[in-house]
N, C-alpha and C positions, 0 to 999 in steps of 0.2 A: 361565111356568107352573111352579108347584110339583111337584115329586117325591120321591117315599118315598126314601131312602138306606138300602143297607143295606151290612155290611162282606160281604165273599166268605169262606166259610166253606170247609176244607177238610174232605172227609170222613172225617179224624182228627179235626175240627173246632177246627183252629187257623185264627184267623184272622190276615194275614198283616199286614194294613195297621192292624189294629187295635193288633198287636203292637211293631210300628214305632212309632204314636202312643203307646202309652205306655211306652216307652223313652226318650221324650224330655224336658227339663225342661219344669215348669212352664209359663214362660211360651212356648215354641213350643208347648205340646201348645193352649196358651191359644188362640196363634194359629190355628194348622189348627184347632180347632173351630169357630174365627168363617170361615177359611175350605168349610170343610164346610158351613154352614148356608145360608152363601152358594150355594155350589151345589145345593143341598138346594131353595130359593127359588127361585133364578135357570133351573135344568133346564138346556134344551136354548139357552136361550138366553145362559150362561154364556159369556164373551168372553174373551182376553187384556188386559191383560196376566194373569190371574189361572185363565185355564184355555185349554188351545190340543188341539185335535184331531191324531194324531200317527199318525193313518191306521189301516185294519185294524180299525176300528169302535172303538179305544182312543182314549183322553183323558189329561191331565195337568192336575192342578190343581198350581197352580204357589204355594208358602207360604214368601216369605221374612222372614228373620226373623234380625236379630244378624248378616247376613253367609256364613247357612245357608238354602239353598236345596234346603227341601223339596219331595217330587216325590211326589202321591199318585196313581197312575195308577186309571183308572175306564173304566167302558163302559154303555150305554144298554142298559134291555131296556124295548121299547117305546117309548113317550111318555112316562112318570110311575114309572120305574123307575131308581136309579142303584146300580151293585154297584161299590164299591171294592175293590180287588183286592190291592194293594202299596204299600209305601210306601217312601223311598228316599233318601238325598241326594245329593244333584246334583252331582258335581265337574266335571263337562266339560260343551262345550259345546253336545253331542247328549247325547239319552235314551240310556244306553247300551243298546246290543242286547239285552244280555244281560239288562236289566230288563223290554224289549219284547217279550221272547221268556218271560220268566215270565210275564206278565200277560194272555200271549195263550192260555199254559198256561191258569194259573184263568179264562179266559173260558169258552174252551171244555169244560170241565171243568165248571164252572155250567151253560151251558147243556145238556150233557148229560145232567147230573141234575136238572134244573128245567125243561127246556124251551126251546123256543124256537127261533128260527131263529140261525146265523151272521153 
């Protein structure tokens, strides 16, 4: 089932994972946009290797590329909603906390000012 994508916008209105993707060269930004649209497409039924649920209503699209292992975390509002939140590179072999704990930040921080449930 299709879904609307949108980036998480901060109420400075920076957004955070948008910022990351275009800090990146060419061809990765190339990549993560072929993976974005995939999940854009795919929704809720986006699988691994390419997207894995990482608990606490978050997600990981997973974009490797050159030996760089991009990490764009996301979450579900709804059925036909998907808010990307951050974006990241992967050096270890957990999410690190500290990126699981930003992203849990702009969730609930979206949902605050947009609605919705937890």
């Amino acid at each position: 089932m299709a879904c609307e994508l949108e980036f998480y916008r901060t109420a400075g209105g920076r957004e955070p994972a948008l910022d990351y993707i275009r800090a990146q060269v060419k061809a990765h930004r190339a990549k993560i946009g072929r993976a974005l649209r995939y999940l854009e497409e795919s929704g809720h039924e986006a699988r691994r290797p390419l997207a894995d649920y990482l608990g606490d209503g978050l997600y990981e699209l997973r974009v490797a590329v050159e030996g760089h292992r991009h990490r764009l975390l996301y979450f579900f509002h709804g059925r036909s909603l998907i808010v990307v939140t951050t974006g990241f590179l992967k050096k270890t072999g957990r999410v690190p906390p500290e990126e699981l704990a930003r992203a849990a930040r702009c969730r609930a921080d979206w949902i605050r000012r947009f609605g919705g449930t937890a």
